[in-house]
C-alpha positions as CSV (number, residue, x, y, z in Angstrom):
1,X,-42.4,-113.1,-40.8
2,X,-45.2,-113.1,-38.1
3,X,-42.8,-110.4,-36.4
4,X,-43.0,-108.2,-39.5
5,X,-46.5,-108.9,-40.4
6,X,-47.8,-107.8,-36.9
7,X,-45.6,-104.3,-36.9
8,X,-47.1,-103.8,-40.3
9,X,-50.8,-104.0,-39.1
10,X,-50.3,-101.8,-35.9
11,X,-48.4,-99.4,-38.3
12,X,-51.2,-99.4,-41.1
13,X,-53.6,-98.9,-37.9
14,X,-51.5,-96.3,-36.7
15,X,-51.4,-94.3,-40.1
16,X,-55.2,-94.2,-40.8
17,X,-55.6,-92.8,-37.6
18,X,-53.2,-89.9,-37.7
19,X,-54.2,-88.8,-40.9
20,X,-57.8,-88.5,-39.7
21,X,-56.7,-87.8,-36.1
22,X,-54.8,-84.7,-37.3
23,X,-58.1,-83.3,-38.7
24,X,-59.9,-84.4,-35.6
25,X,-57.8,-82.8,-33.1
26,X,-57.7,-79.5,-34.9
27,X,-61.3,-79.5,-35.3
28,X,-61.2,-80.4,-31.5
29,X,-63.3,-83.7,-32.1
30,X,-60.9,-86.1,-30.8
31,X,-63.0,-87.5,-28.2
32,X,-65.5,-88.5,-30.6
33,X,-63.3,-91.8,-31.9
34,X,-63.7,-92.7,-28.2
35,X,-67.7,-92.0,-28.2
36,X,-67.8,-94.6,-31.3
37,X,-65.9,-97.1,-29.8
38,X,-68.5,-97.5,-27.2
39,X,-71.5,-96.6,-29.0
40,X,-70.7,-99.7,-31.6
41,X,-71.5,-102.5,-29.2
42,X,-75.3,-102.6,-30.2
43,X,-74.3,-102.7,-33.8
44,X,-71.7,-105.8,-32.9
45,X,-74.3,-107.5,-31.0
46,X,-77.0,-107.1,-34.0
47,X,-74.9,-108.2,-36.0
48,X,-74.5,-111.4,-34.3
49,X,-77.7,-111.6,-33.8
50,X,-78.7,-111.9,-37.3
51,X,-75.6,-113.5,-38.7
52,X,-75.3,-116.1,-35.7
53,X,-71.6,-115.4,-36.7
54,X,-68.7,-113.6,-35.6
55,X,-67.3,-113.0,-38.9
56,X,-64.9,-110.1,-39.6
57,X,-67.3,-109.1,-42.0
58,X,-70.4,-108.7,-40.2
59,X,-69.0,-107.3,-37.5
60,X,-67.2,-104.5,-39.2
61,X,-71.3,-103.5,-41.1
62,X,-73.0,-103.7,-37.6
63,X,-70.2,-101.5,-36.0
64,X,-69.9,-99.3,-38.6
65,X,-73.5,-98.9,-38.9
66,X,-73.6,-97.8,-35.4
67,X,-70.2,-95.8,-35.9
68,X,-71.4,-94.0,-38.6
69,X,-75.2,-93.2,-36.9
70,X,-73.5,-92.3,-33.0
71,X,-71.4,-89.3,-35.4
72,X,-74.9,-88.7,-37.3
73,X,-76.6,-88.2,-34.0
74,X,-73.2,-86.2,-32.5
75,X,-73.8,-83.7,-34.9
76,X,-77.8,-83.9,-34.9
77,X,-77.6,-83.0,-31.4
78,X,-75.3,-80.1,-31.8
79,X,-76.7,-78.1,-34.5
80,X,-80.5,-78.6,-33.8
81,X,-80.2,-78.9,-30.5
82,X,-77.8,-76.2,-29.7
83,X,-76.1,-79.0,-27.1
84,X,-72.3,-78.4,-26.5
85,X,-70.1,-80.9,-28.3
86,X,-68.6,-83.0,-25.0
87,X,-72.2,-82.9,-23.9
88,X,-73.6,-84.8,-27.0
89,X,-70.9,-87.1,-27.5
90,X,-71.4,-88.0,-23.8
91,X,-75.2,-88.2,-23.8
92,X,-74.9,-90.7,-27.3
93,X,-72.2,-93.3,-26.1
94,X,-73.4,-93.8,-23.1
95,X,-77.2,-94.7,-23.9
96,X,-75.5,-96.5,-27.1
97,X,-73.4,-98.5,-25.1
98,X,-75.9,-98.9,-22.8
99,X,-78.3,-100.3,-24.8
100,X,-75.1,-103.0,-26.2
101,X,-74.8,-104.1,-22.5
102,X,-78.3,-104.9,-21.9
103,X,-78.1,-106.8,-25.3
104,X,-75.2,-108.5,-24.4
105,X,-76.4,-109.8,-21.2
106,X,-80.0,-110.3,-22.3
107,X,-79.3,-112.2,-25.2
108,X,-75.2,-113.7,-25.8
109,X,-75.2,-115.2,-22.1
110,X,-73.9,-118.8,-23.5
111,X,-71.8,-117.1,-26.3
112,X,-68.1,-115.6,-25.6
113,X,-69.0,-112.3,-26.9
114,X,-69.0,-109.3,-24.5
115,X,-68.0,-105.4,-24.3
116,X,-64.5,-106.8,-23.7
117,X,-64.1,-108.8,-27.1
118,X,-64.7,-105.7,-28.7
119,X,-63.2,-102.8,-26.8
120,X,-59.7,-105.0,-26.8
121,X,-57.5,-106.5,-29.0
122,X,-54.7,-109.3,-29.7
123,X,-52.3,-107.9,-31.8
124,X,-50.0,-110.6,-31.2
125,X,-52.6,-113.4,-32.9
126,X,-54.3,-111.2,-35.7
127,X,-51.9,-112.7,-37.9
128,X,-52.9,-116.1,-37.3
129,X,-56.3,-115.4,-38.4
130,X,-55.8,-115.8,-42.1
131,X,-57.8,-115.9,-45.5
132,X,-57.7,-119.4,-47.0
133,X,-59.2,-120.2,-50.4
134,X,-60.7,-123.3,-51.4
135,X,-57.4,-124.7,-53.1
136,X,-55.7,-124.0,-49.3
137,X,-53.9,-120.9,-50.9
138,X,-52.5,-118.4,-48.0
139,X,-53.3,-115.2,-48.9
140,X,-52.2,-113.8,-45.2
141,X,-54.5,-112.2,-42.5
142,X,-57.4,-110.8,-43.1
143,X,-57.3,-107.7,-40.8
144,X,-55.2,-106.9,-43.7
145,X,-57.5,-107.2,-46.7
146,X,-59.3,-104.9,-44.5
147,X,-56.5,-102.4,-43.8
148,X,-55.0,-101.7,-46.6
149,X,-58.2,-100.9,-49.2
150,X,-59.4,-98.6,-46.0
151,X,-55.6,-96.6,-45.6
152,X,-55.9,-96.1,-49.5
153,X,-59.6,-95.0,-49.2
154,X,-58.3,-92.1,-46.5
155,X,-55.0,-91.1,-48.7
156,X,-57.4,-90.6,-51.9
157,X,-60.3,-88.8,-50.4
158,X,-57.6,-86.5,-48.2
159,X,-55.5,-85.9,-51.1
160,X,-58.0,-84.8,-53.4
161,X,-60.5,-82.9,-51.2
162,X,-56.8,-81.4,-49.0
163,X,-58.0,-77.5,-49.7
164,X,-61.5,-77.9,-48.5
165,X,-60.4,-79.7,-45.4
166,X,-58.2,-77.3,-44.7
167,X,-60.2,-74.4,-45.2
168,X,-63.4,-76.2,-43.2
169,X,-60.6,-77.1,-40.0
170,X,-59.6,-73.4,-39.7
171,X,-62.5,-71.5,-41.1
172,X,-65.8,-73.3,-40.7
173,X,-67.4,-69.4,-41.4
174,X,-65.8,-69.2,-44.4
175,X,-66.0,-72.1,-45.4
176,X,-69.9,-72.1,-45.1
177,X,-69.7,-68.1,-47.0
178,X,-68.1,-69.7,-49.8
179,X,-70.9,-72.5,-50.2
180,X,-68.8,-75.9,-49.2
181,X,-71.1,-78.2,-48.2
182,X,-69.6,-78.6,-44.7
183,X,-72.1,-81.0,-43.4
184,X,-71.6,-83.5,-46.4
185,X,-67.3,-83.3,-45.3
186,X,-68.1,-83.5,-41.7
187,X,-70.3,-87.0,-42.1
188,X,-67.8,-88.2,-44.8
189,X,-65.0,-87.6,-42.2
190,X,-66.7,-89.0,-39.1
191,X,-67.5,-92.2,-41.5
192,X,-64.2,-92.9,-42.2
193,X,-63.3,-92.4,-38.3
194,X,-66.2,-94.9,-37.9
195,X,-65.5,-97.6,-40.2
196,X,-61.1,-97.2,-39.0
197,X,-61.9,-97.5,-35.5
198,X,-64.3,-100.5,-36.1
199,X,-61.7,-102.3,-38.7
200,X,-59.2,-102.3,-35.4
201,X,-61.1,-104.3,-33.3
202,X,-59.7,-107.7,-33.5
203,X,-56.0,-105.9,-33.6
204,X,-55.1,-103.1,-31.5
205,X,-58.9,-102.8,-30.0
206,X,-61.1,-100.1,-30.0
207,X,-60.2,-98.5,-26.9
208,X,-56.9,-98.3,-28.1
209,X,-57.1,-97.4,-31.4
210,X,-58.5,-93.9,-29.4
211,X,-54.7,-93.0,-28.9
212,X,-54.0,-93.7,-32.3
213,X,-56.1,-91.0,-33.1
214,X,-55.2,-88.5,-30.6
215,X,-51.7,-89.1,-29.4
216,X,-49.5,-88.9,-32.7
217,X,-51.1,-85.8,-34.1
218,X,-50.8,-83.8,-31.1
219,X,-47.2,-84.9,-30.9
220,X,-47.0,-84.0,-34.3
221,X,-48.8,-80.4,-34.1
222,X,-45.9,-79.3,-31.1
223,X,-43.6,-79.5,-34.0
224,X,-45.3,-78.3,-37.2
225,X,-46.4,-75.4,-39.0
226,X,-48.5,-76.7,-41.9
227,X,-51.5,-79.1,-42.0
228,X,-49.3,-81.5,-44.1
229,X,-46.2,-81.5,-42.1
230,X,-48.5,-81.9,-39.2
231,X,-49.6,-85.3,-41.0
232,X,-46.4,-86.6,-42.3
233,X,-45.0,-86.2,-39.0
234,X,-48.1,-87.6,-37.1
235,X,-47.6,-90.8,-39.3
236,X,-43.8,-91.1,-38.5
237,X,-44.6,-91.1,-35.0
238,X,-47.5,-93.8,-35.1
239,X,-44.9,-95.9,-37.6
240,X,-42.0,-95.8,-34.6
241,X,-44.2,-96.0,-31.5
242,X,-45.5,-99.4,-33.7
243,X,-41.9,-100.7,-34.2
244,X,-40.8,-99.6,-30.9
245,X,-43.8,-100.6,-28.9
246,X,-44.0,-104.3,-30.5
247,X,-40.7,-105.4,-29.3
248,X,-40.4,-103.5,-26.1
249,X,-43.8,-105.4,-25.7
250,X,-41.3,-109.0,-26.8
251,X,-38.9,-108.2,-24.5
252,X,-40.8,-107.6,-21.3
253,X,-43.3,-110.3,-22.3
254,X,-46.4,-107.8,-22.3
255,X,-49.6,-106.3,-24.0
256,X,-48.3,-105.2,-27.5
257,X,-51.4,-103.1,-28.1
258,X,-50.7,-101.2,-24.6
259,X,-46.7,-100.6,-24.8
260,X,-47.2,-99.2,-28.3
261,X,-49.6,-96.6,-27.1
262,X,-47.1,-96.1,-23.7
263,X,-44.5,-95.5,-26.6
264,X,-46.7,-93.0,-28.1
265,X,-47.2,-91.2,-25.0
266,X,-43.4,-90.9,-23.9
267,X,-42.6,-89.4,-27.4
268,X,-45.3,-87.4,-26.8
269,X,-43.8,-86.1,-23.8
270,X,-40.4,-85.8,-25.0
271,X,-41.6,-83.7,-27.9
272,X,-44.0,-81.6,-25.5
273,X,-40.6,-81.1,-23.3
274,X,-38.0,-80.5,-25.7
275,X,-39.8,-78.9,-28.7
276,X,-37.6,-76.3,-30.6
277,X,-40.9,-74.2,-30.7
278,X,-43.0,-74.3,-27.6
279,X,-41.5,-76.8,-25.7
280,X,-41.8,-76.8,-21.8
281,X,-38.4,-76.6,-21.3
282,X,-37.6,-73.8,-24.2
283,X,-40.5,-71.9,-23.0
284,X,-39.3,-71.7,-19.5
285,X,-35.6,-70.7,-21.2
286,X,-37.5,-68.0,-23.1
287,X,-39.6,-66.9,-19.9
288,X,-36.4,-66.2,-17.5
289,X,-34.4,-64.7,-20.3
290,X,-37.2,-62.1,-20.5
291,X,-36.9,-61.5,-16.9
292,X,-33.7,-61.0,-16.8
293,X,-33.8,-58.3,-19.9
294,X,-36.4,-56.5,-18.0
């Protein structure tokens, strides 16, 4: 049961990230899930501050605070201050995680919190960490209470809003002539980034949750056509690199979190080789075949 349980988080993980991931990718904003996983720390360490707790809770409001504000300021930076987009995400996380180390060392000397209790994972022992009621009923871990309201959240707001992310991804212009509020999408996006990457701490970590975001959907866009087959197949790939990657990670007796991403990675590279349409290897077919015609 733990077996299944733990393969259901990192998949549930693995599917709110590639259906936001595909949008941040093709908005070529990818890097900015590994911006907020650094810029959080402040908000983690606030939030212990003034909770003297390290409650799932808490720490999910101060990061996402901090997640949500690092995107604010992302954008901010990029509009007003006419500041290329790898510039201002680099400017923001580093003074934001900055700031969380000097917090961390200033203040949470004597307390086992520190940038590596946030930026990694256990995936292995997430399950253990259950919700108990008063009566001593089980109602399983909470990482998934957490999950599973956030994965419906994302399918509901990308369902019903589909067109107008798809026309904002590929047109922003047009989008803008047309009078959708792209600013109001962008922040609700970049939220929903925030708050996903900050609900994987105590799993997968926040470091890693990054290749969530990134690795499946551009595995996926090799292979599709359409935004939505572009999805469907970015969460197939994030569902097998979970299964596969858990119990590779049993049988060589090593980090879970990192063999699923390694998983993620080779089928990235098998796709990216082999592809029926713009694979290496097919592309290099299609190259000498010209020279030989000519």
């Amino acid at each position: 049961m733990s077996d299944i349980l733990t393969i259901l988080i990192a998949s549930l993980i693995g599917i709110s990230c590639s259906i936001l991931g595909c949008f941040l990718v093709l908005r070529r904003m990818a890097l900015l899930t590994d911006a907020i996983s650094h810029a959080v720390l402040p908000g983690i360490v606030i939030a212990f501050l003034l909770s003297q707790s390290r409650d799932t809770f808490f720490m999910v409001l101060g990061a996402g605070t901090f997640g949500f504000f690092t995107s604010f300021l992302v954008e901010w930076l990029q509009q007003k201050g006419k500041i290329q987009a790898d510039a201002s995400i680099g400017i923001v996380f580093t003074f934001f995680f900055a700031v969380g180390i000097i917090l961390v060392t200033q203040y949470t000397q004597e307390i086992d919190l520190d940038q590596e209790c946030v930026l990694y994972g256990d995936l292995l022992h997430v399950t253990l960490d259950v919700w108990l009621l008063t009566d001593g009923t089980n109602l399983g871990p909470k990482t998934l209470w957490l999950l599973v309201p956030l994965l419906l959240i994302i399918i509901t707001f990308v369902v019903i809003f589909y067109r107008t992310l798809q026309i904002i991804t590929f047109d922003i212009v047009f989008a803008q002539s047309i009078g959708i509020p792209v600013a109001l999408f962008h922040y609700a996006l970049t939220a929903l980034v925030s708050f996903t990457t900050v609900t994987s701490f105590e799993s997968v970590g926040a470091i890693l949750v990054v290749a969530f975001f990134i690795i499946p959907p551009a595995t996926a866009q090799l292979l599709a056509k359409r935004l939505q087959h572009m999805i469907i197949l970015s969460i197939i790939f994030s569902i097998v690199a979970s299964l596969l990657g858990y119990y590779l990670s049993v049988i060589f007796n090593s980090s879970s979190s990192g063999m699923i991403v390694v998983v993620a990675g080779l089928l990235f590279l098998l796709v990216f080789l082999l592809a029926p349409r713009g694979g290496y290897f097919n592309k290099k077919k299609l190259s000498h075949a010209a020279t030989l015609s000519s």
